[in-house]
Structure formats: structure tokens, C-alpha cells
C-alpha positions as CSV (number, residue, x, y, z in Angstrom):
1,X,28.0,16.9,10.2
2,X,27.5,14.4,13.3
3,X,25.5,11.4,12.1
4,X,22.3,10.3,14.1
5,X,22.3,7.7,17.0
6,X,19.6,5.4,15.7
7,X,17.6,4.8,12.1
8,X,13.9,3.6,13.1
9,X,12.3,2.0,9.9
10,X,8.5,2.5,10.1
11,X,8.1,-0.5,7.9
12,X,9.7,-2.6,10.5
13,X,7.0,-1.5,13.4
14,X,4.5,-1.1,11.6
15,X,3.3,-5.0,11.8
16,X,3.7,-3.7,15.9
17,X,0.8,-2.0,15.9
18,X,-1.9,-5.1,16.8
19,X,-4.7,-2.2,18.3
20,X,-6.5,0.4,17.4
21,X,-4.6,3.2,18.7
22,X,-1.9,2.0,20.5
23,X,1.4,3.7,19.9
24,X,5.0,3.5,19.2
25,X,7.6,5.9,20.0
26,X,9.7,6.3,17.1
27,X,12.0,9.5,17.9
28,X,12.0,12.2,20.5
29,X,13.5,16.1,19.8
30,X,13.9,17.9,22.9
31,X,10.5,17.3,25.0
32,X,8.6,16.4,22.0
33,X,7.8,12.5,20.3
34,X,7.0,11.0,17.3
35,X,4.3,8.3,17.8
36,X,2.7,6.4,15.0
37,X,-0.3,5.0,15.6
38,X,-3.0,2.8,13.6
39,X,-6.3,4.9,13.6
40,X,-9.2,2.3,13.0
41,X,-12.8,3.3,14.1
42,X,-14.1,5.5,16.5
43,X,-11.9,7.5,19.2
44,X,-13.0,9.5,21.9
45,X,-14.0,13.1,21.7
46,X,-10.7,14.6,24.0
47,X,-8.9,17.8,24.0
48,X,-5.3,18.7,25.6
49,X,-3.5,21.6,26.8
50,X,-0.4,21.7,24.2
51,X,-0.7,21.2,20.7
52,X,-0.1,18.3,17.7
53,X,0.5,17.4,15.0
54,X,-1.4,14.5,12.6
55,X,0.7,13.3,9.6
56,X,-1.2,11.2,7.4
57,X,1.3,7.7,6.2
58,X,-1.7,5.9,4.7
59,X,-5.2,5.8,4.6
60,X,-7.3,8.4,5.7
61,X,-8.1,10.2,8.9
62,X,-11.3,12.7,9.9
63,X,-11.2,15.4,12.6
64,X,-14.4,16.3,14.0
65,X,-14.4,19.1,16.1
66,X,-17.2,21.0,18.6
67,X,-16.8,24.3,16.7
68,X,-14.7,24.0,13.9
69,X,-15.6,22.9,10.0
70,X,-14.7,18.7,9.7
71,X,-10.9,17.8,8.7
72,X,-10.6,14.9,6.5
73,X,-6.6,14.1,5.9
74,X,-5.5,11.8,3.1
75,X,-2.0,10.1,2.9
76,X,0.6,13.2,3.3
77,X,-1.8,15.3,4.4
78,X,-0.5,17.1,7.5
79,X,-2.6,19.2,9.8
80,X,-2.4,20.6,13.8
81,X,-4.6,21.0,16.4
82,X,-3.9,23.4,18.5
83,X,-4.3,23.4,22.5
84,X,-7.8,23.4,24.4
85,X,-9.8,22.4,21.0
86,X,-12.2,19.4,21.9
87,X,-11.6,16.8,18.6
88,X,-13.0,13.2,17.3
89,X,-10.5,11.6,15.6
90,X,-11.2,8.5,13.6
91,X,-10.5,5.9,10.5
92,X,-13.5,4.2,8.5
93,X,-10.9,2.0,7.0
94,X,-7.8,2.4,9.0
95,X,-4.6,4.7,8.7
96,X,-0.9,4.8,9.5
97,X,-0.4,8.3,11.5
98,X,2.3,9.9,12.9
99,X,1.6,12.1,16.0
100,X,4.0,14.7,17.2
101,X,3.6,16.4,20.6
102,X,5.1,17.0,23.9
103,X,6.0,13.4,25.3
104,X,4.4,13.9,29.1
105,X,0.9,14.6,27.1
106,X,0.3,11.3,24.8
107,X,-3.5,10.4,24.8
108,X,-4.4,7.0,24.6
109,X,-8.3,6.6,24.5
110,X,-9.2,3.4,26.2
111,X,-11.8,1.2,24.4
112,X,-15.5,1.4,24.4
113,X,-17.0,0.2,27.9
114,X,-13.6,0.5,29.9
């Protein structure tokens, strides 16, 4: 069995992540990434044309979505939304996430007014 070519400790980049929704790569498979992100506040409502994945490292997260009952995801709580499906992400009190989804695709919202 080959071992892998790097060990990324989330603890470590956690401290990183100074904004609201700024990212961190922390592996890619193929054409897909792992980001983890620091969901605090509001995001924008969005929607993209591949899928992702949420994982839920701490805190909690809530999906709103156009047509489509609330998700609220606690720590380890894992859920995906799927192409074309207009969603509100956001964090009353913050949470560690990890985001996986076709790299070319990453959505950064940009702040309130920008």
C-alpha cells in the first residue's frame, strides 16, 4: 500500500481562517477539492451547476433553500446539494466546514456592499 504525499492537519489552518468565508484548500482527488471554510453570518443566496458537499467540523450550519424544507447541520452532520438548487448558507455562531466540489467551481460570496 503506497503511503500519501502530504498529511494536512486541520488544527494547524484552522487559526488561517481570519474571514468569514474564505477558504483553504486542504486536498484535491482527481478534479475535486476539499475546502474548509469558517461559516459566520449571512452568505449570499447562490446556486451552481455541479454538486457539494457540506461536512459539519464544529458549530452549526443552516441551508435555506427557494423550494426545499430548511437544513440545519450540526457537528458531523453531512449533507449535499445538488446542481442548479438556489441555497442560503449561514452560521449564527460560526462553524468549521469542509466543502467538497469540483475545484474550477469554488464560490466565494463577496461581503455585503462589494
Amino acid at each position: 500500500m503506497s503511503s500519501p504525499s502530504f498529511i494536512t492537519a486541520i488544527d494547524e489552518l484552522t487559526p488561517l481562517l481570519t474571514k468569514p468565508y474564505f477558504h483553504l484548500e486542504v486536498g484535491q482527488v482527481n478534479d475535486h477539492a476539499a475546502y474548509l471554510l469558517r461559516f459566520e453570518g449571512e452568505s449570499t443566496w447562490h446556486r451552481h451547476t455541479q454538486d457539494e458537499m457540506y461536512v459539519v467540523l464544529e458549530g452549526e450550519v443552516k441551508i435555506e433553500f427557494h423550494n426545499q424544507p430548511t437544513r440545519i447541520l450540526k457537528k458531523h452532520c453531512v449533507t449535499v446539494v445538488r446542481a442548479y438548487t438556489t441555497h442560503h448558507p449561514s452560521s449564527e455562531q460560526g462553524a468549521l466546514v469542509l466543502m467538497m466540489k469540483p475545484k474550477e467551481m469554488f464560490y466565494a460570496p463577496q461581503a455585503k456592499g462589494e
